[in-house]
C-alpha positions, -999 to +999 in steps of 0.1 A: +202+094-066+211+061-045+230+038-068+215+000-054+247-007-033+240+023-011+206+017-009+219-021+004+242-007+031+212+016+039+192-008+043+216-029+063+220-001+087+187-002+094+172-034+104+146-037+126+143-066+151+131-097+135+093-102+156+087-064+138+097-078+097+063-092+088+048-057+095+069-037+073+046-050+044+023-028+052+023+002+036+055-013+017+036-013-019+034+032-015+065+033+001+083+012-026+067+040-052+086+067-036+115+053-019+123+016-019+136+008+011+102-007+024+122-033+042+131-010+068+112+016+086+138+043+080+132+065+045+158+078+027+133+104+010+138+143+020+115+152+047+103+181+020+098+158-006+076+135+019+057+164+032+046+176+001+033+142-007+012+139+019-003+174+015-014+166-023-027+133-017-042+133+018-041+168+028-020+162+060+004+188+076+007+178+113+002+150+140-033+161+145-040+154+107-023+123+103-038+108+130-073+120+116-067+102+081-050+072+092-083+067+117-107+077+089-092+049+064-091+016+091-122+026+102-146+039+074-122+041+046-124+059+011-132+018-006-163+018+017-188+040-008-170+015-037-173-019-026-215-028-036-202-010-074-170-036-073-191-068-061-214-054-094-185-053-111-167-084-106-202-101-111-203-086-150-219-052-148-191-032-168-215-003-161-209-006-122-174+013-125-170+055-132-168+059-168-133+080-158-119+047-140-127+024-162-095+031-183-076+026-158-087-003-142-091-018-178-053-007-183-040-031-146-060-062-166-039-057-198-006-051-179-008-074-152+008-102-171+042-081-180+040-079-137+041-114-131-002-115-120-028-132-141-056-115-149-077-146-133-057-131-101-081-102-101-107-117-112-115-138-081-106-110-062-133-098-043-125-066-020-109-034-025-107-030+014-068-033+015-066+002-005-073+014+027-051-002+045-020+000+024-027+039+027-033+040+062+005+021+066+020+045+045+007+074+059+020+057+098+054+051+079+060+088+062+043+106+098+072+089+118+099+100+092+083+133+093+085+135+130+049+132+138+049+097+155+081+080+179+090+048+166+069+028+193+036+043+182+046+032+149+052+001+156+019-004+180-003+012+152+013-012+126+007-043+149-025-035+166-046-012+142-036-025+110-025-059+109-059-074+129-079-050+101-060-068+070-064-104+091-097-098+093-107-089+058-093-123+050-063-115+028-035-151+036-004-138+018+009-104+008+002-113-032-038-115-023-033-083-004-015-064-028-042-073-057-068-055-033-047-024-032-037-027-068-079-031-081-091-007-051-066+022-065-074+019-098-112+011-094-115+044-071-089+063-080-081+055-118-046+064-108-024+046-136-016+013-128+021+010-138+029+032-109+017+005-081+023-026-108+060-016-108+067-019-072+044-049-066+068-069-089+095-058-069+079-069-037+068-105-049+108-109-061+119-103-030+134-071-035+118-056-004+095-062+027+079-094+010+109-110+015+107-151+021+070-140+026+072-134+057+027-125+063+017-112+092 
């Protein structure tokens, strides 16, 4: 385990050039779960430990299959079959939402005050789409620590597949954006909130690749 002044000097060995900051927020929200070092592109996370990861959660061993998922989520996306059932649900219709989610989601409304979020926050919220997204960057982040993509085609899938996606969906700060992936993973998924609440604090102190705000 990293005690925080090594993960500081890690960090400080590993800045990336300043145009290329305001893109390591992407994908910073599942990076910070596992490893939080999401203002840099390096991980400190063992290649085993990442690998496994991606093989429970997206079924990814290789290039081929990174590439696949990461094209599947910008284009179609897992939030696509959700979104009519969370425009029902934001409208009132408690009924709209998998009786095994609803816990969960329920359970991000009552904690999202201890995480420095109002619950109005999500309640004028009106896309999941950034789920997508903020997997997609995560998956580009862990494949280049992996060895499956060079820097540069991190960087260019970053920039020119991602970023236009989360400009067009509307999202103006990082905040907005991560209370899209926050209610799509927990509408969708029912995955317990704490796990992405944690780290989005984190982010919106500055503690990461939010810092000073910089959006893309």
């Amino acid at each position: 385990m990293f005690s925080k002044n090594k993960i500081m000097t890690f960090i400080e060995e590993n800045q990336v050039v300043s145009n290329l900051v305001p893109y390591l927020g992407l994908g910073a929200l599942y990076v910070e779960i596992y490893d939080p070092t999401s203002a840099v592109l390096a991980m400190r996370i063992k290649p085993q430990k990442l690998s496994k990861i991606l093989i429970q959660n997206w079924g990814i061993t290789s290039r081929e299959g990174a590439m696949e998922k990461i094209t599947g989520l910008l284009e179609n996306g897992q939030t696509k079959a959700f979104q009519g059932a969370f425009a029902a649900f934001q409208a009132g219709n408690c009924e709209a939402i998998s009786e095994q989610n609803f816990r969960s989601y329920e359970e991000l409304i009552e904690s999202c005050t201890i995480y420095d979020l109002k619950e109005t926050d999500f309640q004028m919220n009106d896309t999941i789409r950034a789920w997508d997204f903020e997997q997609a960057a995560f998956i580009i982040r862990a494949a280049h620590h992996l060895g499956y993509l060079r820097e540069v085609e991190t960087w260019q899938l970053l920039q020119n597949e991602v970023a236009p996606r989360v400009k067009e969906a509307g999202f103006k700060d990082w905040k907005a954006y991560g209370i899209s992936v926050a209610a799509g993973r927990s509408f969708c998924e029912g995955t317990a909130p704490i796990e992405i609440l944690y780290p989005f604090r984190r982010l919106l102190n500055g503690e990461g690749a939010w810092k000073k705000g910089q959006f893309l």
